[in-house]
N, C-alpha and C positions, 0 to 999 in steps of 0.2 A: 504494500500500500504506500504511495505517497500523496504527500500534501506540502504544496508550494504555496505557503504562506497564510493557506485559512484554515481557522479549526472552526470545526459547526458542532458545538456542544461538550460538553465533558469527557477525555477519552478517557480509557483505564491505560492511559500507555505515559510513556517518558513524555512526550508531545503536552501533554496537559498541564504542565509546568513549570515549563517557561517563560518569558518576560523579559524583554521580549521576544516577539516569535523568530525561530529563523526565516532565511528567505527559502534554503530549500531543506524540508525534513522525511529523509527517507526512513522506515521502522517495522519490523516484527511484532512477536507475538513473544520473547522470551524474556524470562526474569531471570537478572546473575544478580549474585549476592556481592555487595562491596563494602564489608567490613574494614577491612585493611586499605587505607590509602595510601597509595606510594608514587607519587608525581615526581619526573624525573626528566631534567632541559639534556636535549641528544644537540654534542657538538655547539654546544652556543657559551660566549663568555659573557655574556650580557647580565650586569647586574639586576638592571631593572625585572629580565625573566627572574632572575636567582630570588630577588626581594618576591616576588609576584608568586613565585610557587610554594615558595614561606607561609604569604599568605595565606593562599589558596587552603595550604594543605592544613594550617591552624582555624581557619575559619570550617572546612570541610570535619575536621577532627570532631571540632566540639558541637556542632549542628547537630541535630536531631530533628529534623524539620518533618514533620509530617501532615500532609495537605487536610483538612478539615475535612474533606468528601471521606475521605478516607482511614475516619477515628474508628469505624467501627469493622473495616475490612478483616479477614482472616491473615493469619502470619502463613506470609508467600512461603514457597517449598523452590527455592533457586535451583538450577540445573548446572551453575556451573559457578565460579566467582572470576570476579575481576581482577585482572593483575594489574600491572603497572600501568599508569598513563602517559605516554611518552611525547616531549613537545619538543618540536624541531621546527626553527623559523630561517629563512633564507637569508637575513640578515641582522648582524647586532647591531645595527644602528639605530641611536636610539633618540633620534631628533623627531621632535613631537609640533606637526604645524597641519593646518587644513589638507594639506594635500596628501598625509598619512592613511599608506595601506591600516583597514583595520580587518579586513577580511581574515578569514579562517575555515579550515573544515575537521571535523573531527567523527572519529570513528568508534564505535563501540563496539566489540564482535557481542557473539553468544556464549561470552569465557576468554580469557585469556587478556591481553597486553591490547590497551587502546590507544590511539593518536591523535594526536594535535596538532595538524601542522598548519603555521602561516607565514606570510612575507617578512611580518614586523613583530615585533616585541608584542606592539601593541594590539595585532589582530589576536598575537595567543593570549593576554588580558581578556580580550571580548569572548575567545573560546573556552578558557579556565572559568569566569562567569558563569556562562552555558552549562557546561561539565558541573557545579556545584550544585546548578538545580535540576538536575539528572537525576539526586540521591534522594531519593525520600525516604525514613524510615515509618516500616508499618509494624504494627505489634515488635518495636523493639529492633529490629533487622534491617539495617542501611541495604538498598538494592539499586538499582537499574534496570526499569523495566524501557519492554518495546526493543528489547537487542536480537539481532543485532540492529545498528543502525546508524545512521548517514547525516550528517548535515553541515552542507555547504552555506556561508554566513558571510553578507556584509552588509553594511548600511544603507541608505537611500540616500542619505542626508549628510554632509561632510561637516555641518555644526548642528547639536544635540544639546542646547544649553540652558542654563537658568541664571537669569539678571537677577544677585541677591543685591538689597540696599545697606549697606551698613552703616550709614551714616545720620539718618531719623531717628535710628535707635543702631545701638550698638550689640555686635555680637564677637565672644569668646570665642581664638583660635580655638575651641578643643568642637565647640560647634560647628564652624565654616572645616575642620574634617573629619566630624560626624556627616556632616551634608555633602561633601566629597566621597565620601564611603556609599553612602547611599546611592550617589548619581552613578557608582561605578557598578554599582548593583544591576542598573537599569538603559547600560551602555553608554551614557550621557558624558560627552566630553567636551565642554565648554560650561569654564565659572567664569559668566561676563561679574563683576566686582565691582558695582558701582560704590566705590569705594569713598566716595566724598558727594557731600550736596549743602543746600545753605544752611543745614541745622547743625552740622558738623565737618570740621577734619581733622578726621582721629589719625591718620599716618603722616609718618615722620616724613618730613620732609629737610635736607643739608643743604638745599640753596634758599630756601626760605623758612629757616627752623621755628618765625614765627608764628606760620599758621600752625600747628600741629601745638606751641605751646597755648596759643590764645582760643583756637577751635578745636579741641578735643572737651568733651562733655565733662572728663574726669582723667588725671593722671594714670588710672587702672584701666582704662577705653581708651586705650591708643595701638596703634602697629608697627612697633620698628621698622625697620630695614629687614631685620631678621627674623620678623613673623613672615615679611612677608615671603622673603626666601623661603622660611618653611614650608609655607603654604604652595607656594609655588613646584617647589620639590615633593610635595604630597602629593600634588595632583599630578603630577608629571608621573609618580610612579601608579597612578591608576589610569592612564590615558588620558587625560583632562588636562585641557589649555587652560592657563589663567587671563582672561582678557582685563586690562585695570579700562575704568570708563575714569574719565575728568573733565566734567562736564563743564560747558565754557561755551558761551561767554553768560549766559542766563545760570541761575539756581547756583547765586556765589556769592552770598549776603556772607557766610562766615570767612571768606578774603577781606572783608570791608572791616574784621574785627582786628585784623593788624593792618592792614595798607586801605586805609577809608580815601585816598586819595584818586585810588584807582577806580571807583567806583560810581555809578548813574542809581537811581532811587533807591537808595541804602534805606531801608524800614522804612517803608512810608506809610504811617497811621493816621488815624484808624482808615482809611481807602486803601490798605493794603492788594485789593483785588483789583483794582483800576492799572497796578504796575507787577503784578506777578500773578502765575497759576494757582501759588500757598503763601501763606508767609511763612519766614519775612521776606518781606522785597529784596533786592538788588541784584546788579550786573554790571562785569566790567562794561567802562567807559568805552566806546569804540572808536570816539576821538579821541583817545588819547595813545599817544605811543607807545607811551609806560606801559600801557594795560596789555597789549598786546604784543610787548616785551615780556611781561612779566608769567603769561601767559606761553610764549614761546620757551621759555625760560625753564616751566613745569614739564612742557613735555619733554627738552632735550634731559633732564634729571630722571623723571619717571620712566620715559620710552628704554633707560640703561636696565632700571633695575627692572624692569617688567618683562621679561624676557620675549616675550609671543610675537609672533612676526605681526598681530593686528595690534591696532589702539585704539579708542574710542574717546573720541572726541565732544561726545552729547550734541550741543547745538540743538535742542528743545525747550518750546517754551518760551520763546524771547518774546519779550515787550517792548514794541514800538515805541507806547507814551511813554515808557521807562527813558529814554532817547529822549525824544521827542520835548521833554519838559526840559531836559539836563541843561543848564546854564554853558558847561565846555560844549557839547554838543549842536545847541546853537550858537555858539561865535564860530563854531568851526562851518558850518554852513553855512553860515553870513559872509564871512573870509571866502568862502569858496564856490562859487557861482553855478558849478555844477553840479556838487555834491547832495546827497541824499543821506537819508538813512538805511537804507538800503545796498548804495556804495560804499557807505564805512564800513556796512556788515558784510557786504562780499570781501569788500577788504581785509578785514579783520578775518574770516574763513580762508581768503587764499594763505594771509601768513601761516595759520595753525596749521593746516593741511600741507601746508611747504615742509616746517618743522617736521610732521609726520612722516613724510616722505623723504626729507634731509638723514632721519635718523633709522632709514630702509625699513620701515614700517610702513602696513597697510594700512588706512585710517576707516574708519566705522565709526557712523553718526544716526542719528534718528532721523527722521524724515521729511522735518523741517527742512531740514539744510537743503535737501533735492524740489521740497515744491512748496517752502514757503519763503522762500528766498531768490534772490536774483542769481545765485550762486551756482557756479555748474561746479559741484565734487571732480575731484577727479574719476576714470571710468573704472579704475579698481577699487574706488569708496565699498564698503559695504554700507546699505542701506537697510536699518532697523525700522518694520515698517509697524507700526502700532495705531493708530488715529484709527484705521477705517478697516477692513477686509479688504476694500477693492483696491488699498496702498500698493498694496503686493501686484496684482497684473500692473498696475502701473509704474511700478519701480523700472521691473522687468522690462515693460514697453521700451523704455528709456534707453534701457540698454544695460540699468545697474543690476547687481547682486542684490538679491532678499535677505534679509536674516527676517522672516514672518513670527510678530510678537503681539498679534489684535489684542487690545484692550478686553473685546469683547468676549473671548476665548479665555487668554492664556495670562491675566492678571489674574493672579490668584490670592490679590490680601483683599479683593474686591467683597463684599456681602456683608459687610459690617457696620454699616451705617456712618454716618458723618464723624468725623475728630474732631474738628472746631467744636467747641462749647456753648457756642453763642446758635447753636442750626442745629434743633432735631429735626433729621429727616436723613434720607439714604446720600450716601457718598455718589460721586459723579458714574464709578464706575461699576454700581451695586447691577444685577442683584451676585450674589456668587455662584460663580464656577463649578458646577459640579465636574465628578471625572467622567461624566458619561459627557457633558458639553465639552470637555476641553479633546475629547479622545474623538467627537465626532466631526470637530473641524478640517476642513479640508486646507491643507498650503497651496494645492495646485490648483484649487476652484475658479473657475473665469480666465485659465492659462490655457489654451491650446495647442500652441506653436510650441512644435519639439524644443526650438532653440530656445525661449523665453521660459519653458519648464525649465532647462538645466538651469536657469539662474537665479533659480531659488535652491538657495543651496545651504539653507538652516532653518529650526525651528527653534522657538528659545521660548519657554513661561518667565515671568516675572514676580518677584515680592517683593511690594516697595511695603516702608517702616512704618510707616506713621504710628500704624496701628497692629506690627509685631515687634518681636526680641525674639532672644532666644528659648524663651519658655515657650513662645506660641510655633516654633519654626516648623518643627516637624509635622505637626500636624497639618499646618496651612500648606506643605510641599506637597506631603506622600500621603497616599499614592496618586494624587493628582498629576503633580511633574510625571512620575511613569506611566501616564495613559499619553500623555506627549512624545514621550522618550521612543515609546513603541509605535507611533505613527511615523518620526521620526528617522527609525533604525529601518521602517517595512514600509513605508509606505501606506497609501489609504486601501489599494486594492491588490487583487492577489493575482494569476496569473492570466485568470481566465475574465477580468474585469469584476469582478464580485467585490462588491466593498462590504470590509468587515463591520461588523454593526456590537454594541456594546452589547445585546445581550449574546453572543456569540464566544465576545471575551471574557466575559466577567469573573466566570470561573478561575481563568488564571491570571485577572488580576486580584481576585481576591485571595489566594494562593502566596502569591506575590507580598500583598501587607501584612500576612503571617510570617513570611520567610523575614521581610525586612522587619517587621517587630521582635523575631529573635534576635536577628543582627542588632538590635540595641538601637533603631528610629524608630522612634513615636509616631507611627503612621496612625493615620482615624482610619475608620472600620468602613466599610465600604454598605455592608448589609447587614442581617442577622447571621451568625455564625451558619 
């Protein structure tokens, strides 16, 4: 029997278990017993394998995962057991950027020594994944059922991410890779890190060490240099890009809290909404040099330590009358008979985007930048389309790259009702997200043209702070992000055009918030047990 990439209902075989699905899964009828794990890298010097089968083989160890359909099954009668699992990849190189093989195929006989084998480090990560939720124990007995069997795996999608906010509220390295752990769970490799906004900036910064002392919340809420290296090196050994975002020239009130010179409607009360999205107001001046010096200044600093070949540049949210009022901003127009605001702002995007591209970085912005602006991005910009649905055919149109992030879909701190104090009533982006809405979105809807599908080439959910930390995280991600994560890795349809429909998967997504609630994420429950 196979089945390329649909399952229609709960099977009793290995296939019912995983999360996400392969793209191609070939399977029997037999149960081997695998007690004894013994994972073992053939011919490879690659630490990141070395570190990864470590894992693997300690997370495998103490698992005793057994799927809920299955509390009351009979203890299987194996016919044979599993021996060694053996991973052999074609090369140890271990440089981690968009354009990384993650593919993999791996094999299970009916008894005996299985395999692993892919291109990259990183494709046998995606198959070691695979291979853990293979085991399930029933009555007590770790197996492998459906062997022998076959499956060939890779993604659809070359960015798989989630935009955390850490700067509305703050969250503890041991959480940002708690939520690393978990995205690796669910093949997800991209942590966009909207690491600064105007309520905070908690990371260190050496060419301007005064925002990080004057915009951090608290001297225990900040990030070294060397969190962030950690972090960066965390995710690097589960597949996962670290994207830093610095958002500019809008959502930069807390720059105004050591350099107020550089700045256009610094808190403007009580009209706060008249000059920004939230408060507090402000944004760098874009007549002024300084500002966008000072602004070139963060990315040549940041784009060092952030190692990823993208950067994100924000460019969301600006306000004209924020301009438009500023005392520099009109003498600089008055002085200058051609100018706009408009032209300051193209102007002020080609420097930042120069910068970006001076420091061999690819730059990614939000969608402003491509159609609320006079601004043409460059044509390798990634475009993060969120405002609309229909962002996305239109990026494409254009001729840009997607990263597809609808508000409408894949905001997930959305269903909470308002922050401000002063407004009972639902938030802009209410009502919330379930995982059957975020799993049913399409990224290719309204695309037809082969060429303009390929350039949609990420899916990303979002949790902005206002209204999380780290007590609420897990819940507000999982298993939501992994109903994305598997649209993401499989696509919307299977080979024969059938598109998979939520009650079809449910089963092993709910399978799936068991597995990751033993792993130690606080996933919410999907149904009734």
């Amino acid at each position: 029997m196979k089945i390329a990439v649909a399952l229609t209902g709960m099977l009793a075989c290995a296939a019912a278990f995983t999360w996400p699905y392969p793209a191609q899964f070939d399977y029997k009828n037999t149960t081997i017993s695998a007690e004894d794990i013994h994972i073992v890298a053939k011919n490879s010097k690659s630490s990141l394998l070395e570190s990864a089968i470590s894992r693997y083989t300690a997370i495998i160890s103490k698992e005793r995962f057994t799927p809920p359909a299955d509390y009351k099954v009979e203890r299987p009668k194996p016919a044979a057991k599993l021996g060694k699992l053996l991973v052999e990849i074609e090369s140890d190189s271990e440089e981690l950027s968009m354009s990384t093989d993650e593919s993999y195929t791996l094999d299970i006989p009916a008894g005996g020594d299985g395999t692993l084998k892919a291109q990259t480090v990183f494709g046998a990560l995606r198959g070691l994944e695979t291979f853990s939720q293979l085991l399930p124990t029933l009555q007590g007995l770790r197996v492998v059922r459906g062997t022998p069997l076959h499956i060939e795996d890779r993604p659809v999608l070359a960015h798989r991410g989630l935009s955390l906010d850490t700067a509305r509220n703050y969250y503890p390295i041991a959480d940002l890779k708690r939520t690393l752990d978990a995205m690796s769970y669910n093949k997800m490799n991209v942590l966009h890190w909207h690491i600064v906004d105007g309520q905070s900036w908690p990371v260190e910064s050496k060419t301007y060490p005064e925002l990080q002392k004057n915009g951090a919340y608290a001297t225990n809420m900040r990030y070294s240099y060397q969190d962030v290296r950690d972090i960066i090196q965390y995710g690097k050994e589960r597949g996962i890009r670290i994207i830093p975002e610095f958002d500019m020239p809008g959502h930069t009130y807390i720059v105004g809290q050591s350099f107020p010179k550089l700045m256009s409607c610094l808190d403007k009360q009580p009209d706060w909404d008249q000059y920004a999205a939230e408060p507090p107001s402000g944004q760098l001046n874009i007549a002024k040099d300084e500002a966008a010096d000072f602004a070139v200044g963060l990315i040549d600093e940041y784009a060092k330590l952030f190692t990823d070949e993208v950067f994100h540049l924000g460019g969301d949210e600006v306000n004209r009358k924020c301009w438009e009022e500023d005392p520099d901003v009109k003498a600089y127009l008055k002085a200058h008979a051609n100018a706009t605001v408009e032209t300051l702002l193209s102007a002020f995007y080609t420097k930042v985007h120069g910068a970006v591209e001076g420091q061999g970085k690819i730059g990614m912005s939000w969608e402003e930048t491509l159609f609320h602006s006079e601004y043409a991005p460059p044509k390798d910009t990634l475009i993060q389309t969120w405002i609309d649905e229909q962002s996305i055919p239109k990026t494409v149109a254009k001729g840009y790259r997607s990263i597809a992030s609808p508000a409408s879909s894949y905001y997930l701190d959305c269903g909470h009702g308002a922050w401000l104090p002063n407004f009972d009533g639902n938030s802009w982006c209410d009502p919330f997200k379930s995982w059957m809405h975020v799993y049913n979105f399409d990224p290719w809807a309204n695309v037809t043209s082969a060429a303009e599908r390929e350039l949609i080439v990420g899916a990303e959910v979002a949790l902005w702070s206002e209204q999380s930390d780290a007590v609420t995280l897990d819940k507000y991600l999982w298993p939501r992000a992994a109903a994305m994560a598997e649209v993401a890795w499989l696509g919307k349809t299977d080979a024969d055009g059938h598109v998979r429909t939520t009650e079809e998967v449910v089963q092993r997504l709910h399978d799936q918030r068991f597995r990751m609630v033993g792993r130690g994420i606080g996933a919410e429950p999907l149904q009734p047990l």
